[in-house]
C-alpha positions in Angstrom: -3.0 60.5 -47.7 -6.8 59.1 -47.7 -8.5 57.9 -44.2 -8.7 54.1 -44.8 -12.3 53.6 -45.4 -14.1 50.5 -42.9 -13.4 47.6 -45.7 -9.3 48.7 -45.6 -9.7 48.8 -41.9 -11.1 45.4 -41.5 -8.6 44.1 -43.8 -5.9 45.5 -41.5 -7.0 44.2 -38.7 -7.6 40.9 -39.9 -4.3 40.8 -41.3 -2.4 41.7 -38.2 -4.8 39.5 -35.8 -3.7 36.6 -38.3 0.2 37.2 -37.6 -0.3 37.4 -33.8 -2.6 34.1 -33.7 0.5 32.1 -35.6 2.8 33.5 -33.5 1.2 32.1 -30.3 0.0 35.5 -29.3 3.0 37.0 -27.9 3.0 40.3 -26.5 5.6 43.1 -26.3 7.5 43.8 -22.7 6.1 46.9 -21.1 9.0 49.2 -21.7 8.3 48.5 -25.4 4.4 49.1 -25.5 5.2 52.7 -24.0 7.6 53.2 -26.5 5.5 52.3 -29.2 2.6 54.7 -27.6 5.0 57.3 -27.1 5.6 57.0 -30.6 2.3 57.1 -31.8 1.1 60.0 -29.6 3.7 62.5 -31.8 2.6 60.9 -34.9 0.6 63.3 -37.1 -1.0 60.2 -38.6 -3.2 59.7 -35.3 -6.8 60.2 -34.8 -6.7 61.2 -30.9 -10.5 60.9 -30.8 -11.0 57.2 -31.0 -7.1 56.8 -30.7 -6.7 55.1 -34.1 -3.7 55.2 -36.9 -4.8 57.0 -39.8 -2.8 55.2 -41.8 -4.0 51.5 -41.2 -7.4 52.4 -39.3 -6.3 50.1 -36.7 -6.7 50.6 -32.3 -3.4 51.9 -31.6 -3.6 50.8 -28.0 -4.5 46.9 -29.2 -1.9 47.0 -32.1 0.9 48.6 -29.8 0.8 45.8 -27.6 1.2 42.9 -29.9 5.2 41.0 -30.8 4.0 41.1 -34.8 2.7 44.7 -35.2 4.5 47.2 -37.1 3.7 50.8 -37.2 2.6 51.6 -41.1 4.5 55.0 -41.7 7.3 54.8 -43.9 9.9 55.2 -42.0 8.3 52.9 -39.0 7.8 54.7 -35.7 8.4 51.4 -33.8 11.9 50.3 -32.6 11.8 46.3 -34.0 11.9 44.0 -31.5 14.9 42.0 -31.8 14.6 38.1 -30.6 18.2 37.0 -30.8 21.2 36.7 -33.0 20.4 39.1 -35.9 16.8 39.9 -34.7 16.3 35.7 -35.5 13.4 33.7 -32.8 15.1 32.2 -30.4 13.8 28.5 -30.3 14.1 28.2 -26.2 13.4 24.4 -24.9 11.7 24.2 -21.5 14.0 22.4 -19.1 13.0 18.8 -18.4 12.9 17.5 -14.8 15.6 14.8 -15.3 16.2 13.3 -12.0 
């Protein structure tokens, strides 16, 4: 497999920053991100020296830490993150200060 060259790489990152933006920035709980760089650090796929996937090009540290991310080896290194009933969102109201 190829190094993604810079215009794949931007591409990439564009996508991925797209899918976090629309979904409100959310990021993934602590215990996750270590998983996910845990992951990534046994991955043959990684370029230690600027710590980037060689698969996607993208900042593994950045990408590790956002909801949407997915890891871009076939089979995925990354656990999903489940949100619910079936991996679904949960659509959680704030509670309203009835009095």
């Amino acid at each position: 497999m190829s190094k993604p060259n810079i215009f794949q790489m931007i591409g990439n990152f564009a996508k991925a920053s797209a899918k976090y933006a629309a979904s409100g920035f959310k990021p993934v709980t602590e215990d996750q991100y270590v998983e996910r760089i845990q992951a990534c650090s046994t991955c043959p796929h990684l370029k230690e020296e600027n710590m980037t996937c060689g698969i996607c090009g993208c900042y593994i540290e950045v990408k590790a830490g956002w909801q949407t991310s997915e890891c871009p080896d076939k089979p995925s290194r990354w656990l999903p993150i489940k949100k619910g009933v079936g991996g679904k969102p949960l659509n959680i109201k704030p509670k309203s200060d009835d009095k």
